[in-house]
N, C-alpha and C positions, 0 to 999 in steps of 0.2 A: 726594168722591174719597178722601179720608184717615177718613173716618167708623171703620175701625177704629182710632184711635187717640183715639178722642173717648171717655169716661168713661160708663159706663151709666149712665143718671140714675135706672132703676130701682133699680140696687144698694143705690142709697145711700140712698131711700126703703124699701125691704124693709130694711136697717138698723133704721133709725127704728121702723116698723111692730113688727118683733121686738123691739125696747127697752122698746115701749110695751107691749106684751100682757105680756110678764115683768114689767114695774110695777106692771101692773092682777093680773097673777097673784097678787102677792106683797102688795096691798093688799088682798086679796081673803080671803086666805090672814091676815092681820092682824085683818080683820074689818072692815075702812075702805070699807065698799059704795059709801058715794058716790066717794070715789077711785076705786075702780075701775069706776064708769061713767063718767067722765068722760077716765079713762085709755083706756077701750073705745069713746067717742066719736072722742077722739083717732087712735086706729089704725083706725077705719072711713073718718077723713076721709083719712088716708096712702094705703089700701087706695085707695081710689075714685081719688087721684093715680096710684097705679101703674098702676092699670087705664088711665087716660087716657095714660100712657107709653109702654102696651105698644100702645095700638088707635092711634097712632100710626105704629107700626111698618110 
């Protein structure tokens, strides 16, 4: 009933997700390869969360 008042839980995942791609960016960019797959693991498992947020919809 009130579900617009309720918080996207995607938003705040798609946060996270952009946090991490700019870290693996930026480690990347440093030359820290393993950092940034592991940073790029990190935002594939967020990703895969989102998607299970939105197929809820």
């Amino acid at each position: 009933m009130f579900s617009i008042f309720k918080p996207d839980p995607s938003k705040k995942l798609r946060k996270e997700y952009d946090a991490k791609l700019e870290q693996g960016m930026q480690a990347q960019r440093k030359g820290d390869i393993k950092s940034y797959a592991m940073l790029s693991a990190e935002a594939e498992k967020i990703w895969s969360e989102i998607e299970k947020t939105n197929a809820k919809k």
